[in-house]
C-alpha positions in Angstrom: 38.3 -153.7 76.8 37.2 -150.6 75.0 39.6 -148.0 77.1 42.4 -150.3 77.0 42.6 -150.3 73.7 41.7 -146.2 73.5 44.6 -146.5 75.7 46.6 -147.9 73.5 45.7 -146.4 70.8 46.4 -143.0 71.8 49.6 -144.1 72.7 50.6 -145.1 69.3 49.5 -142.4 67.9 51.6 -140.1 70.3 54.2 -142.6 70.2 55.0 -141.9 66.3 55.6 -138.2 67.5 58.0 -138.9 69.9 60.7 -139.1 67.9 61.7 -135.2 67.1 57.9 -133.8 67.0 57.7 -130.4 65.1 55.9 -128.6 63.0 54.4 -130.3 60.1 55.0 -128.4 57.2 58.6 -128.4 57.7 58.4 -132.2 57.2 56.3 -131.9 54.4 54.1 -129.5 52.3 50.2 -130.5 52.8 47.8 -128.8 51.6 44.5 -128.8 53.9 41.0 -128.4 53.2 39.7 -124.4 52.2 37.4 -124.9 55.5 39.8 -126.4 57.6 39.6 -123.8 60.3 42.0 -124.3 63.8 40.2 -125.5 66.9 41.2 -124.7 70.0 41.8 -127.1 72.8 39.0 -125.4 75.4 36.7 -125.9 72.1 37.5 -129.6 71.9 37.4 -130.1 75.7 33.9 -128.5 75.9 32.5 -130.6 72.9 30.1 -133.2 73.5 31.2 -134.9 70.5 32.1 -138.1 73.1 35.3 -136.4 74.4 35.9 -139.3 76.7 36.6 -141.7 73.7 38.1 -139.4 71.2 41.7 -140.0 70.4 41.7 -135.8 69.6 40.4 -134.6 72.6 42.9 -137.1 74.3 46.0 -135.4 73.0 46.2 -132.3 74.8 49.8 -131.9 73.8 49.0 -131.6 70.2 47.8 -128.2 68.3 47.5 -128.9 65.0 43.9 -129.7 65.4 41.3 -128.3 62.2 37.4 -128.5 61.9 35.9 -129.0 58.8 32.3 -129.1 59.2 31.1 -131.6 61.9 34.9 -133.4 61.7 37.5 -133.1 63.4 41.3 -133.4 62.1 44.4 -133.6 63.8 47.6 -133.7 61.7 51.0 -134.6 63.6 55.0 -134.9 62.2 57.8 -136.4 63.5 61.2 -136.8 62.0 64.5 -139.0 63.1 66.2 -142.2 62.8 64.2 -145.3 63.1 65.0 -148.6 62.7 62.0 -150.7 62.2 59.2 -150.7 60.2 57.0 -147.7 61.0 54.0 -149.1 59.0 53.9 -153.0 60.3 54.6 -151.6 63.9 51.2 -149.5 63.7 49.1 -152.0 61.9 50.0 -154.7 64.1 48.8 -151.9 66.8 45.6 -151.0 65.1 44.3 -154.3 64.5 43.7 -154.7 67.9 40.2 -152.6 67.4 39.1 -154.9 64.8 37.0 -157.4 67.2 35.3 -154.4 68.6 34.9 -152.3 65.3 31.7 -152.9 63.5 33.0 -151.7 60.6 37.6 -152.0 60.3 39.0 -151.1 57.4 43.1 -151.0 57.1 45.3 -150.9 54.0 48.5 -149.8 52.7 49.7 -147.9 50.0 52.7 -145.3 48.0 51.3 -142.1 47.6 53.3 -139.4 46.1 56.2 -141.6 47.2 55.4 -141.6 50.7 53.7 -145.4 52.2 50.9 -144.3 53.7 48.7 -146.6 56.7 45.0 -146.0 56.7 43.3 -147.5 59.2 39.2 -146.9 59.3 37.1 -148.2 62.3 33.7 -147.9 63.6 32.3 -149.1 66.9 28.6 -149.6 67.6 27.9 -147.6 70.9 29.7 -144.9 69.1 28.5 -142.0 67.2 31.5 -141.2 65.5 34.0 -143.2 63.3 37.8 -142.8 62.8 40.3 -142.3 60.1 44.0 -142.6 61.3 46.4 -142.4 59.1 50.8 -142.9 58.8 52.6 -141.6 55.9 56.3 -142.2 55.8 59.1 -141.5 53.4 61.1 -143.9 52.0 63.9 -143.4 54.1 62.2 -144.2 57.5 62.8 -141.0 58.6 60.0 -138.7 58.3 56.5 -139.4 59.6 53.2 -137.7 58.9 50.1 -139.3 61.2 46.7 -137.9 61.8 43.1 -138.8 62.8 40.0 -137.9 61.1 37.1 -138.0 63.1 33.7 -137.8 61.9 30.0 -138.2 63.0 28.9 -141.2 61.6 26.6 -139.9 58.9 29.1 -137.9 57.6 31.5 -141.0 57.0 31.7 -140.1 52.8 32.5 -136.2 53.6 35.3 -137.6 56.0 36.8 -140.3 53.6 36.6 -137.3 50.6 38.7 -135.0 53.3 41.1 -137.6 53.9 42.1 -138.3 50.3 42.6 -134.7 49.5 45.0 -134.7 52.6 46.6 -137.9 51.9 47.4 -137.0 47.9 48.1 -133.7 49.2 51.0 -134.9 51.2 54.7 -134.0 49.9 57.5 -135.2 51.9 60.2 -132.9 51.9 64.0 -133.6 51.0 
C-alpha cells in the first residue's frame, strides 16, 4: 500500500511539472535559504537517508534540489493553461497518505497572492517526514511545487525553512 501511494505521489508531483517545466525563477522570484547549498543527484542517490521512499531521490529528472542542514529541498515550476483546479486536484491526491501517516497535516491558504497547498505527513516505519507544497497564481497559470524533506527530529527547523520559502514566493506577471 505504501509504494502505491509513493507511486502516486511522485507522480503528482511530477505531474504539476508537466505542463511547460522551466526554470523557477522565471516563474517567480524566491528567495531560498542563506545555506541552501545544490545537491547533486549522485549525492542524493548515494544517501542513505531512505532513498527507496523519498519522493527527491525519485525524481531524477529534476535539478533544482538544495540541502540545508540534514533536509532536503526540491523546488519545481511549471507554467501553461489549465483548466481545473490545481489545488483540489492535489489535495484530493494527497489525502490518500492520510490512513498511513501518523502524523497528516494539509491546509490551504493566499500568500503574497499566490494559493498555496501544504500538505505535511509522517509515517511510522519512517525516519523522515515531508513537506510538499503548491503555490499557484490567481490565474491558473503558473505553478510553484516543492518537497521538504526532513529527519524527523528536525521537523521545527523544516517547517521554519518552509515558511521562509513559501512567504518568500513572488509570482511573476
Amino acid at each position: 500500500m505504501k509504494k502505491i501511494l509513493f507511486v502516486a505521489l511522485i507522480s503528482l508531483v511530477q505531474l504539476n511539472a508537466k505542463a511547460q517545466t522551466t526554470d523557477i525563477f522565471k516563474i517567480a522570484d524566491i528567495k531560498l535559504p542563506t545555506d541552501a547549498k545544490p545537491v547533486s543527484r549522485s549525492k542524493i542517490y548515494s544517501s542513505d537517508k531512505e532513498s527507496q521512499y523519498s519522493i527527491i531521490s525519485s525524481s531524477y529528472d529534476r535539478l533544482n534540489i538544495y540541502e540545508v542542514g540534514n533536509t532536503l529541498m526540491q523546488i519545481n515550476a511549471a507554467q501553461g493553461n489549465y483548466d481545473y483546479d490545481i489545488l483540489k486536484f492535489n489535495q484530493s491526491q494527497l489525502a490518500d497518505y492520510k490512513p498511513i501517516s501518523t502524523l497528516f497535516n494539509s491546509n490551504v491558504r493566499t500568500i503574497n497572492n499566490a494559493q498555496v497547498l501544504c500538505v505535511q505527513t509522517e509515517i511510522a516505519d519512517s525516519a523522515r517526514g515531508k513537506y510538499i507544497f503548491v503555490a499557484v497564481n490567481s490565474s491558473n497559470s503558473k505553478i510553484i511545487n516543492g518537497v521538504i524533506e526532513y529527519d524527523k527530529t528536525d521537523r521545527d527547523k523544516a517547517a521554519k525553512i518552509l515558511e521562509r520559502v513559501l512567504h518568500s514566493i513572488r509570482m511573476k506577471k
